[in-house]
C-alpha positions in Angstrom: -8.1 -26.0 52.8 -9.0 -29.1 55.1 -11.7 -26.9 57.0 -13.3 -25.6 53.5 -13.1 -29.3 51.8 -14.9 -30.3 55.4 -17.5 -27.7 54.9 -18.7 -29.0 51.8 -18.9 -32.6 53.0 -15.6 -33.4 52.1 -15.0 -36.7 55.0 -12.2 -38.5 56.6 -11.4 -41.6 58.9 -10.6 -41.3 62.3 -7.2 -41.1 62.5 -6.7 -40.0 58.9 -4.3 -36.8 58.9 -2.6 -33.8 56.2 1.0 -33.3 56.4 3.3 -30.3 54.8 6.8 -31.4 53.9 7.4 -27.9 53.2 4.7 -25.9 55.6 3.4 -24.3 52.0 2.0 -26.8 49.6 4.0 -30.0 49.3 1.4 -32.2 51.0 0.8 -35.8 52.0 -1.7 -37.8 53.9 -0.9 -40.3 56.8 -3.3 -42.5 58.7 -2.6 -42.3 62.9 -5.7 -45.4 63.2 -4.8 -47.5 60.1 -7.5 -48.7 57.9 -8.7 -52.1 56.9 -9.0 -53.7 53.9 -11.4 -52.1 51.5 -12.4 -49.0 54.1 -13.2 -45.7 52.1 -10.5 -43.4 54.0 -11.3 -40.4 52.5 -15.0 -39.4 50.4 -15.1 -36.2 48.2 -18.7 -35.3 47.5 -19.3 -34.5 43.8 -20.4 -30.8 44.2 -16.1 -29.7 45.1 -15.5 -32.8 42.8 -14.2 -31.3 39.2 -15.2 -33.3 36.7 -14.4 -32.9 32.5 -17.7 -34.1 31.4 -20.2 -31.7 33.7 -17.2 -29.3 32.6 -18.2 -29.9 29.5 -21.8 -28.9 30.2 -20.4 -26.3 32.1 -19.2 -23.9 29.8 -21.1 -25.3 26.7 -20.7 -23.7 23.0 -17.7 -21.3 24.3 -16.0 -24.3 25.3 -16.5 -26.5 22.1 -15.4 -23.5 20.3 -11.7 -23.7 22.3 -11.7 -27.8 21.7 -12.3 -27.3 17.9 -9.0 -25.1 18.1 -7.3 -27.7 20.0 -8.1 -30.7 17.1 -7.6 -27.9 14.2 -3.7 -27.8 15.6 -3.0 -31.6 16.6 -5.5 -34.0 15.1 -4.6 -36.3 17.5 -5.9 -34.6 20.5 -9.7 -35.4 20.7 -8.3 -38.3 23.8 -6.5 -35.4 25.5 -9.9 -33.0 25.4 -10.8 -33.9 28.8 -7.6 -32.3 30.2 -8.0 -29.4 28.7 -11.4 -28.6 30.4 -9.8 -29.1 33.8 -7.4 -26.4 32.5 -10.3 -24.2 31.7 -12.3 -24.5 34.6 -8.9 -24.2 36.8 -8.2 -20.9 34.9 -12.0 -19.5 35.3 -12.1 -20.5 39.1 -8.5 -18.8 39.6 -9.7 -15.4 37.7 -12.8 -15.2 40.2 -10.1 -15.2 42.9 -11.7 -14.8 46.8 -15.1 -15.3 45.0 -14.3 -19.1 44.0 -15.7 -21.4 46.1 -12.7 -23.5 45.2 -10.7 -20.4 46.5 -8.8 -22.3 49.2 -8.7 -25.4 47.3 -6.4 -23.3 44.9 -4.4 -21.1 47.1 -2.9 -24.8 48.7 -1.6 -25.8 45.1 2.3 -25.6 44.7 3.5 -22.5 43.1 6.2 -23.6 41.2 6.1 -27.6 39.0 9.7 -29.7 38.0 8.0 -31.4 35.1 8.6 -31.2 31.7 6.2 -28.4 30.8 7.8 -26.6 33.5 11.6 -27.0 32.2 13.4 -24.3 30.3 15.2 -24.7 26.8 18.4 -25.7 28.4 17.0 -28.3 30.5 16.0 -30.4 27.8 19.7 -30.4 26.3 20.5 -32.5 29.7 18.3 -34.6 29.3 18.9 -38.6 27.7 16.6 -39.2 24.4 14.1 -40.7 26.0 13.2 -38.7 29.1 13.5 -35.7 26.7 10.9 -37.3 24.2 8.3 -37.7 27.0 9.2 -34.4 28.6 9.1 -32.0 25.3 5.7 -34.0 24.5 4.0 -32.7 27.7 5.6 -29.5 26.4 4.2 -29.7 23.2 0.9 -30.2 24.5 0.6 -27.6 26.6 1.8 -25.3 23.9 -1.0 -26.3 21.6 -3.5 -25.6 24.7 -2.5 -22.2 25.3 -2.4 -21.8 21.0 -6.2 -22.9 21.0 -7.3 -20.5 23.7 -5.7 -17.4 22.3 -7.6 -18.3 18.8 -10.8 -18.2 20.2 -11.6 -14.2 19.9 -14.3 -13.9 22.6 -13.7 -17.0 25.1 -16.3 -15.9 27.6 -15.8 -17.8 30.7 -11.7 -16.5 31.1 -10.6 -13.3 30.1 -8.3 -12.4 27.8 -5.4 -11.4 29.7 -5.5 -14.2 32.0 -5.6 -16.4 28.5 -2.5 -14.1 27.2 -0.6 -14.3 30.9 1.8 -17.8 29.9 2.5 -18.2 34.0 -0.4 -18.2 34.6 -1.7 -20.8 32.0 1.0 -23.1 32.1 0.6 -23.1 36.1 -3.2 -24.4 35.5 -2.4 -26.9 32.4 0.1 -28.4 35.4 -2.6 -28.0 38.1 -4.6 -30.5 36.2 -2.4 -32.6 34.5 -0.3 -33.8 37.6 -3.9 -34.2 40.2 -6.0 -36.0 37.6 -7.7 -39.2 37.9 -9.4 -40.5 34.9 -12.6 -42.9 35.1 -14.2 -44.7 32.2 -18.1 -45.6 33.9 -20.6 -44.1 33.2 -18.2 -42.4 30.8 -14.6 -41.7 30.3 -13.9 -38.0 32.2 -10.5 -36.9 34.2 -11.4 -35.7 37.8 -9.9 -34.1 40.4 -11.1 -34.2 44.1 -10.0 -32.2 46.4 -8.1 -33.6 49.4 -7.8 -37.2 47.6 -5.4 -35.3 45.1 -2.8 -35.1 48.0 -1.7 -38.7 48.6 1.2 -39.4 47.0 3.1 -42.1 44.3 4.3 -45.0 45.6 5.3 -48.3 43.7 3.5 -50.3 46.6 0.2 -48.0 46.7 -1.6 -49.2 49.5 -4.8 -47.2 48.6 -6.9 -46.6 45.4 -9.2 -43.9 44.0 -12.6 -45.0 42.7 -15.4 -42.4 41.6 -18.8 -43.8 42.0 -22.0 -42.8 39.7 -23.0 -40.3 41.2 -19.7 -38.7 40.6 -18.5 -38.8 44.6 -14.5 -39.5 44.8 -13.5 -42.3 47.7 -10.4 -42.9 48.6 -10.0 -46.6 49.4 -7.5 -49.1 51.4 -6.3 -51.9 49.1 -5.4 -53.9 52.5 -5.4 -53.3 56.1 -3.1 -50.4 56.6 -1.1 -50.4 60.2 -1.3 -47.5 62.3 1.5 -44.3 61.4 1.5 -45.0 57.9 1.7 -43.1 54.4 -1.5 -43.2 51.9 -0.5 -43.9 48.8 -1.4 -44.2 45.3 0.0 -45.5 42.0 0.5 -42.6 39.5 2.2 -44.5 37.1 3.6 -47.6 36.0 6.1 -48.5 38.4 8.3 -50.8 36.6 9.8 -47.2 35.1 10.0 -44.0 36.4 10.8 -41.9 33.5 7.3 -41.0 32.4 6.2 -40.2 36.2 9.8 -38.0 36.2 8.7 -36.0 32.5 5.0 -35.5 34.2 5.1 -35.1 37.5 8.4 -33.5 38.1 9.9 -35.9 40.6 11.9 -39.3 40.2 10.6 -42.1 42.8 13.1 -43.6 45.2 11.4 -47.0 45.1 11.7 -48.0 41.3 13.2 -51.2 40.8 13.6 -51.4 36.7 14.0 -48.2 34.3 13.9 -48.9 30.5 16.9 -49.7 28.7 16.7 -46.2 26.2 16.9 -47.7 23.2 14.8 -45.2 21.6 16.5 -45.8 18.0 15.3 -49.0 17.5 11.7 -48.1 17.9 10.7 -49.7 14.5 11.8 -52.6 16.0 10.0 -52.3 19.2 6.8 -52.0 17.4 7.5 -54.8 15.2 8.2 -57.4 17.4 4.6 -56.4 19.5 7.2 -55.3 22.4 6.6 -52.1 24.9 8.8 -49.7 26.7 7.9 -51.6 29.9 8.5 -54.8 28.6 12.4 -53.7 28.1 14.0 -53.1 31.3 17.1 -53.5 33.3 16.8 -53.5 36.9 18.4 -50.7 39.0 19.6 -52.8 42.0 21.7 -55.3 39.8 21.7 -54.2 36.0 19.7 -57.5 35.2 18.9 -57.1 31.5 15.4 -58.7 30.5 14.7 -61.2 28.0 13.1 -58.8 25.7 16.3 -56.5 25.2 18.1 -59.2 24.2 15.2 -60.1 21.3 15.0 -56.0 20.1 18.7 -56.2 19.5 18.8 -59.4 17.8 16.7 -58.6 15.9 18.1 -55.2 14.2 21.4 -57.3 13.7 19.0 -60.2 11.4 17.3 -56.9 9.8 20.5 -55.8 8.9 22.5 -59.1 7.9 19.4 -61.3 6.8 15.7 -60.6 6.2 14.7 -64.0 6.0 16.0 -65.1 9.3 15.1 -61.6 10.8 11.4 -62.3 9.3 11.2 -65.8 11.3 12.7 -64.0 14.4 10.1 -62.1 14.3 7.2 -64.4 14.3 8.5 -66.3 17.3 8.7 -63.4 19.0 4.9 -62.8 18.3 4.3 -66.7 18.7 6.5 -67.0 21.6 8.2 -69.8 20.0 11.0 -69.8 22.7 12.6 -72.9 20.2 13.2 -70.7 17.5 14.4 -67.6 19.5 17.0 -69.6 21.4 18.0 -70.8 18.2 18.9 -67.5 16.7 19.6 -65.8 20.3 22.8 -69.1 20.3 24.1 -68.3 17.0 24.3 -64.2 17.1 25.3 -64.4 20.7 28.3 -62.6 19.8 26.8 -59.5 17.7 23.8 -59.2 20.0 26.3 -58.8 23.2 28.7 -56.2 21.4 25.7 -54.1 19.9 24.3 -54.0 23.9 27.8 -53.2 24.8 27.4 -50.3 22.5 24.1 -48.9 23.5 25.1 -49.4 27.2 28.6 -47.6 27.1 27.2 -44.6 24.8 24.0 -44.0 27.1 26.9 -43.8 30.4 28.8 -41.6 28.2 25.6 -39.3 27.1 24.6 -39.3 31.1 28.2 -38.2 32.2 28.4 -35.5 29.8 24.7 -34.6 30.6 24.8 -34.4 34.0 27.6 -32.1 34.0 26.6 -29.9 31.9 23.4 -29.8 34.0 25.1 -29.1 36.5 26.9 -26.1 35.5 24.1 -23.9 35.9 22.9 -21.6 38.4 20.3 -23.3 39.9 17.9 -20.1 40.8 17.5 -20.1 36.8 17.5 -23.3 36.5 15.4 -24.8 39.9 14.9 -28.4 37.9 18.2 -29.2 37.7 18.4 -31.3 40.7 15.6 -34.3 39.5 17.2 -34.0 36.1 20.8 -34.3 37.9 18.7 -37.4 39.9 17.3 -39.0 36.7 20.8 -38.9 35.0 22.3 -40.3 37.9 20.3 -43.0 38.6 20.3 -44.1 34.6 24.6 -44.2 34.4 24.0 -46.4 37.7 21.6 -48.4 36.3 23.8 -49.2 33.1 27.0 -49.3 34.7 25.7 -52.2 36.5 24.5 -53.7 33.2 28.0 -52.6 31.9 29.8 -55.0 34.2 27.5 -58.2 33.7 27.7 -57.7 29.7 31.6 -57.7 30.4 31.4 -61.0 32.7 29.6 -62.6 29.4 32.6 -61.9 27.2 
């Protein structure tokens, strides 16, 4: 794959090198020579470069025909159109086979994905709330991809077997969704280049992707980079792994915070102006953040008094820290037992999950080890919590 990205002007540092963890497909990239600061490491010219807008011009009418489907059955999913035409042009490159020029390119992709897409039916009953959210929405996704293509009656560019052959789709729709990179100049597109698509996630990325113009893909150092090291990129907010864990299939060993799971109180999430990633506990101590504190607080005034819960609210917003630590003083009590709650029935929910997970046979069931790792590190996570929300009273 190196030797046919090379041949079509596909260029590395000195010293930059491909590794297999697995000898088959599980690849990384390493640097022998380190890099400095701001060096392009690795340049993928345009022409193996696939792109969702020159897709787009690609397959023209046949193709807006398939997107059409795709809106008719979620009207929310004009923003994920540019996926689906990496699927397509993944699918009519794999159908060519040997003739592909991206032939090689494809034969190094993994076989087999740990993602949610890729999960069966009884994986999803192990999994906590949230993780299962995010992982049956990739699912859900796909599931309308694959609907749109098999409603187009004469889809030109793919045959209709390969659109009718699941495996084979749902091995393309993960293709694309876990070696994407999206860009927003000169217009918003996904992309994948070849070769760049290897480096891996780290929480401390030490290089970046950038896609000029012209549409070439660089790979580039964010600092100087010592000699024998891993290149690596951010996929994904690092702050919480679950959303890297339901996409990409695996759960990084260097997160430091996961997000507290309080999926029921949503509502109250969205009210206060508050994110996912703003409401964390951290994984080395249990450290709860501010922000937990305020979503719970504030379903207790919700429930006990409107007024007050309506004045909460606006400091939130305001960040009137006066205000909150006025309210946060007085409910102390409810706030810490309604935490206590959450946190002793999500440890509960991961025990029972993880054993159940656990009870089956694995060669049905080849996820069940990063859903087994997920669970485990969430009832560590909280039991940490546990024991400082017992120390508080």
């Amino acid at each position: 794959m190196e030797e046919w990205a090379s041949q079509y002007g596909m260029q590395k540092a000195d010293g930059v090198e491909l590794y297999t963890h697995d000898g088959r497909s599980d690849y990384g990239v390493s640097t022998q020579s380190g890099a400095s600061a701001g060096q392009t490491i690795i340049y993928v010219p345009s022409d193996i470069v696939l792109n969702s807008a020159s897709i787009q011009q690609e397959f023209g009418m046949s193709l807006q025909q398939a997107e059409a489907a795709v809106v008719q059955i979620d009207q929310g999913a004009e923003y994920r159109l540019p996926l689906f035409r990496l699927m397509v042009k993944i699918l009519f490159e794999y159908e060519k086979g040997q003739e592909s020029m991206y032939y090689p390119w494809l034969n190094s992709l993994p076989r087999q994905f740990y993602n949610g897409v890729s999960m069966t039916r009884a994986c999803f009953t192990c999994l906590p709330p949230y993780a299962g959210w995010l992982a049956s929405t990739e699912r859900t996704n796909f599931y309308h991809f694959s609907a749109a293509l098999r409603q187009v009656s004469d889809y030109g560019p793919i045959s209709r077997n390969t659109i009718l052959n699941k495996k084979v789709v749902r091995w393309a729709y993960n293709v694309a969704l876990t070696r994407f990179h999206e860009v927003w100049q000169p217009e918003r597109a996904k992309v994948i280049g070849p070769v760049a698509d290897l480096l891996n996630h780290s929480a401390e990325p030490n290089c970046e992707i950038t896609v000029d113009y012209d549409g070439n893909v660089n790979v580039q150092a964010l600092y100087d980079i010592p000699a024998g090291s891993l290149l690596t990129l951010s996929l994904g907010d690092p702050t919480n792994p679950t959303p890297l864990f339901a996409q990409y299939g695996f759960l990084p060993q260097d997160c430091a915070t996961i997000f507290c799971k309080a999926m029921h109180l949503d509502p109250q999430i969205k009210e206060l102006g508050y994110d996912f990633s703003d409401l964390l506990f951290q994984t080395e101590t249990g450290e709860i953040a501010p922000r937990v504190w305020d979503v719970f607080l504030y379903d207790i005034l919700q429930k006990n008094d409107p007024n007050a819960a309506q004045q909460f609210c606006i400091a939130c917003q305001t960040n009137d820290e006066g205000t909150k630590q006025q309210y946060a003083g007085e409910y102390f009590p409810y706030t810490l037992d309604s935490l206590k709650q959450h946190v002793y029935g999500i440890m509960s929910d991961c025990e029972n999950l993880t054993m159940k997970a656990q009870s089956y046979d694995i060669n049905l069931h080849p996820r069940v080890p990063v859903i087994v790792a997920h669970n485990q590190l969430v009832s560590q996570t909280f039991t940490m919590t546990a024991t400082l929300l017992e120390q508080m009273g």
